[in-house]
C-alpha positions as CSV (number, residue, x, y, z in Angstrom):
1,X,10.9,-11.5,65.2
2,X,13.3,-14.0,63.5
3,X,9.7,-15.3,62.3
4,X,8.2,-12.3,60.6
5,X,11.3,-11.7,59.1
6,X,11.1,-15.3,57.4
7,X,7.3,-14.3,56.5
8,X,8.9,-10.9,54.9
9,X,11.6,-13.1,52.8
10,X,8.8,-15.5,52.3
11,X,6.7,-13.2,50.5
12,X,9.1,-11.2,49.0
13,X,10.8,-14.6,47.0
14,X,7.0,-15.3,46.2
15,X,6.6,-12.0,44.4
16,X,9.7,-12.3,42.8
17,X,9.0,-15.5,41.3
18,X,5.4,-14.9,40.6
19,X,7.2,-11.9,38.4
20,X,9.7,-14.4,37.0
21,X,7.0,-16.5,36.0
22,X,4.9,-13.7,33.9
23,X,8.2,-12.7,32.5
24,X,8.5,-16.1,31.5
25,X,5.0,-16.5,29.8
26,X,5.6,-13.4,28.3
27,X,8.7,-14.3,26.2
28,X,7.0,-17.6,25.8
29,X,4.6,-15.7,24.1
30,X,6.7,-13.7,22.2
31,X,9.1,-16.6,21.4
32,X,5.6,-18.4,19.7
33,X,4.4,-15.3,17.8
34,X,8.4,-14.6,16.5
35,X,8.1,-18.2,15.4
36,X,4.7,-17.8,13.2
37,X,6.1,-14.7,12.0
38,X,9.4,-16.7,10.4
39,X,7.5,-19.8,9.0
40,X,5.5,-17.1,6.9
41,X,8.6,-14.5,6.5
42,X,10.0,-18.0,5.2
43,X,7.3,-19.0,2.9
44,X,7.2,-15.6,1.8
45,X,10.7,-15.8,0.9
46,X,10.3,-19.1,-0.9
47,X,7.2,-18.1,-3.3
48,X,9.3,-14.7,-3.5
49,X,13.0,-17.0,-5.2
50,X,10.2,-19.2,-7.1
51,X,8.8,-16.4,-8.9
52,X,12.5,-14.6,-9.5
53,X,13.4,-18.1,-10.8
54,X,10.6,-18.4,-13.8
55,X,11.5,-14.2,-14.0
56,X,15.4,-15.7,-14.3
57,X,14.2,-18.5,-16.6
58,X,12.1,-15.9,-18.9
59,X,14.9,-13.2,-19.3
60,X,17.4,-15.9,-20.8
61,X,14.8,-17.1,-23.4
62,X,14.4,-13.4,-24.4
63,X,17.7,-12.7,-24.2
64,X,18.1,-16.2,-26.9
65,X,15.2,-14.7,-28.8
66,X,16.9,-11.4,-28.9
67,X,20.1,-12.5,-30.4
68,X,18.4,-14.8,-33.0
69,X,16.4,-11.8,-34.1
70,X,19.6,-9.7,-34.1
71,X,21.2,-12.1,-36.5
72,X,18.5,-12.5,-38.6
73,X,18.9,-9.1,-38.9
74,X,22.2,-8.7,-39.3
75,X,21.6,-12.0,-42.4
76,X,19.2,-9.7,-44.0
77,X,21.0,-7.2,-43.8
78,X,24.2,-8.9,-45.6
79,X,21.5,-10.7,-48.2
80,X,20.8,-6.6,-48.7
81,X,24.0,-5.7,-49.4
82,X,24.7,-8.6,-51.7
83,X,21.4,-7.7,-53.8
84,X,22.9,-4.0,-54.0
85,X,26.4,-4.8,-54.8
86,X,25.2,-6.6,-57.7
């Protein structure tokens, strides 16, 4: 009897590692697949701040074309007043 209940323990310490083992592949798996999924979340993200830097780069210039416009404007508009006052 003390033998069959060895053979019970036996198999039932098999099972549970053979279950432990597929619940390790599994979040091997998962761990591998998580992994992919950054490296292109991250590449992603770098194309992504690349992109909103030249958008960065190309609001300042319009922003420096803007206010050289605006005081063109604003030296026209002076010259104008000049011309009228006269």
């Amino acid at each position: 009897r003390t033998a069959e209940d060895l053979k019970v323990r036996y198999e039932d310490a098999k099972g549970k590692l053979e279950e432990q083992a597929n619940q390790i592949f599994k979040l091997s798996s998962d761990k591998d697949r998580q992994n992919e999924e950054l490296g292109c979340l991250n590449e992603a993200n770098q194309k992504l701040e690349s992109e909103m830097k030249c958008l960065h780069q190309e609001l300042e210039e319009t922003k420096l074309k803007e206010k050289k416009l605006s005081d063109e404007v604003h030296e026209r508009m002076n010259e104008i007043e000049q011309w009228e006052t006269q």
